[in-house]
Phi, psi and omega in degrees: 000313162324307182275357146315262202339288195334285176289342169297272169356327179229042168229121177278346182283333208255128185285156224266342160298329191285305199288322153327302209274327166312316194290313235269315171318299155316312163306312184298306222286304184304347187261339167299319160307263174029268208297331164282333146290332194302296170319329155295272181295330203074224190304143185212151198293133154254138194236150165203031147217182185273150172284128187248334179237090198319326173295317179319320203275003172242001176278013188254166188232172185306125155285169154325147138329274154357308176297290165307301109042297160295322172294321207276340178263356151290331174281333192276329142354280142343295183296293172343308197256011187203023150281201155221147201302337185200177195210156206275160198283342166299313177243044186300156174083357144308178187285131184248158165307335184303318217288283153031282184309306194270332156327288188282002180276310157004262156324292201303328185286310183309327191265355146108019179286093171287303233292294203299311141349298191287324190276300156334292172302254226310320173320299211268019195244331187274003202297306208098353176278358204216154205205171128298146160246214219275328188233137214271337182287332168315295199291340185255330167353134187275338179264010205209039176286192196010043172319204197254355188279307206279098177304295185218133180240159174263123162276144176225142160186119211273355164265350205240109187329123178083351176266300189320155177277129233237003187271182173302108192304118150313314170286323184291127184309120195114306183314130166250097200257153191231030185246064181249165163269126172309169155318316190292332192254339155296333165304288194305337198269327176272323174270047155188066197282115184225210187257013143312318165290334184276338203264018201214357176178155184211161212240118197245022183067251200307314192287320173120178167318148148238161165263114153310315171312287168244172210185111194204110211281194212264149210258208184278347181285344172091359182229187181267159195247340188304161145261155175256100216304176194242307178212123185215176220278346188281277176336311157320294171307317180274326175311313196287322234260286181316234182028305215277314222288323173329298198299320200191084199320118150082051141290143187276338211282331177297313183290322163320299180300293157318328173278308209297343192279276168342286185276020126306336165230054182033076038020119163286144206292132191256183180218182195302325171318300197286350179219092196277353216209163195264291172342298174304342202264339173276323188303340188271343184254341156298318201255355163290319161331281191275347154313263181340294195261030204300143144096344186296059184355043170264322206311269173004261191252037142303306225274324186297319200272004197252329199077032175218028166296302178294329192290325203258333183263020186251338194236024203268116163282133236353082199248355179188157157301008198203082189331128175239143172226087195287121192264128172332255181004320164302322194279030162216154191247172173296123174315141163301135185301318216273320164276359169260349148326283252264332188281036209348097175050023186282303193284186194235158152264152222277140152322128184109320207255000000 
């Protein structure tokens, strides 16, 4: 992404609509990484020009959380305000202003800014561009990518040699694959039967529970045809849900957005009776998070940014092979040793570790 940014930038040649739309596809990519590191590790070097000098890459030292922080939301800015809403079938699966917006209401919802979170979402929810669609087994269909559900997806495509996905098939028998369902979420998954369980896991016997949700056999290249959604309308609808009830407990439109999620995969519809307390109603919208969006890599840090990562993962029953006894310290993972070897010892390790 630097090295896009760097050189668009200093090239004078390149007409400035093309060169908007690069930057803003660039900006977008670099505030996602970010935003995915920021969130593993916490503060991390930021780097924002291209590297030139293969030693430089080892001269940097952590930036802030904060620090980081501030780039992704100044790049997503950016993006937000110079993408464009959709783009034509040769280049479906760039970045849009849609993804940009919803990225960054993201971010604004991890730091607990509901207003700013809340302003965002309804911008992409009045846009008119992202819809549900009718079936929930649908939006992951390996024949039914970038649908009207999908904001922003990772392209795959399993004809073309080096494009497929190329990671381990959940169906093949033998695979050691590590996206399986817990007990724990087989649980949740049998006491709340919609049409989400049958689209999202599969009982392959002798092999055990799988993950389901995507699923595609292997082309003549050895890889897969699915793409891996990122950010979709579903996602949207439960933040804007999360917000409203923050800002202010028996909002309709929160209770509106959450049911509309719900009765998309036959689900009951619930009502103020029934989530009575501003409290019942975030419990209710945590476990619609993981109904919904299960194996989509949000659980984490659902559980991190809610503050309910140790409660829920030291006392989840069968949730691992193992009883965990999760430490404040743990919810950032460690640097790699190997990169703090190569900055010599310039970068720190994470506290605990």
């Amino acid at each position: 992404c630097n090295i896009v940014i760097t050189r668009l930038q200093n090239n004078a040649s390149i007409s400035d609509n093309f060169k908007t739309k690069k930057l803003g596809e660039a900006y977008f990519l670099r505030a996602l990484t970010y935003f995915n590191m920021v969130r593993i590790w916490g503060g991390v070097p930021l780097i924002t020009e291209e590297v030139t000098n293969v030693n430089d890459a080892f001269n940097h030292v952590r930036s802030t959380s904060e620090q980081v922080y501030e780039q992704i939301i100044k790049d997503l800015e950016y993006a937000a305000n110079n993408l464009p809403a959709s783009y034509d079938a040769a280049n479906v699966g760039r970045a849009t202003k849609g993804a940009a917006q919803t990225l960054l209401a993201k971010v604004y919802l991890t730091h607990k800014d509901w207003q700013q979170a809340l302003s965002l979402l309804n911008t992409v929810i009045s846009s008119g561009q992202y819809d549900l669609i009718a079936s929930f087994a649908d939006v992951f269909s390996v024949g039914n990518k970038n649908n009207k559900e999908s904001i922003f997806e990772v392209q795959f495509d399993k004809t073309i040699e080096g494009q497929g996905y190329m990671g381990k098939d959940p169906l093949l028998a033998g695979s050691d694959v590590n996206n399986l369902p817990s007990d724990n979420l087989l649980k949740l998954f049998e006491e709340n039967p919609d049409d989400r369980k049958d689209a999202s896991i599969i009982d392959l016997g002798t092999q055990g529970w799988r993950m389901y949700k995507w699923h595609d056999t292997k082309g003549p290249n050895n890889g897969m045809g699915f793409n891996i959604i990122v950010l979709r309308y579903a996602d949207v609808l439960l933040m804007a849900t999360e917000a409203m009830n923050e800002i202010g407990y028996g909002q309709q439109n929160a209770l509106e957005y959450l049911n509309k999620v719900r009765t998309r995969s036959h689900a009951k519809e619930y009502t103020y009776s029934d989530l009575s307390s501003q409290a019942s109603f975030r419990e209710a919208i945590a476990k619609e998070r993981r109904l919904e969006l299960a194996f989509e890599n949000h659980r984490w840090f659902d559980l991190v940014r809610t503050n309910k990562a140790i409660e829920v993962l030291s006392k989840s029953e069968g949730a691992s092979m193992f009883p965990l006894n999760l430490q404040s310290y743990q919810l950032l993972f460690p640097i790699p040793q190997a990169e703090i070897d190569a900055s010599g010892k310039k970068l720190v390790q994470n506290e605990g570790y």
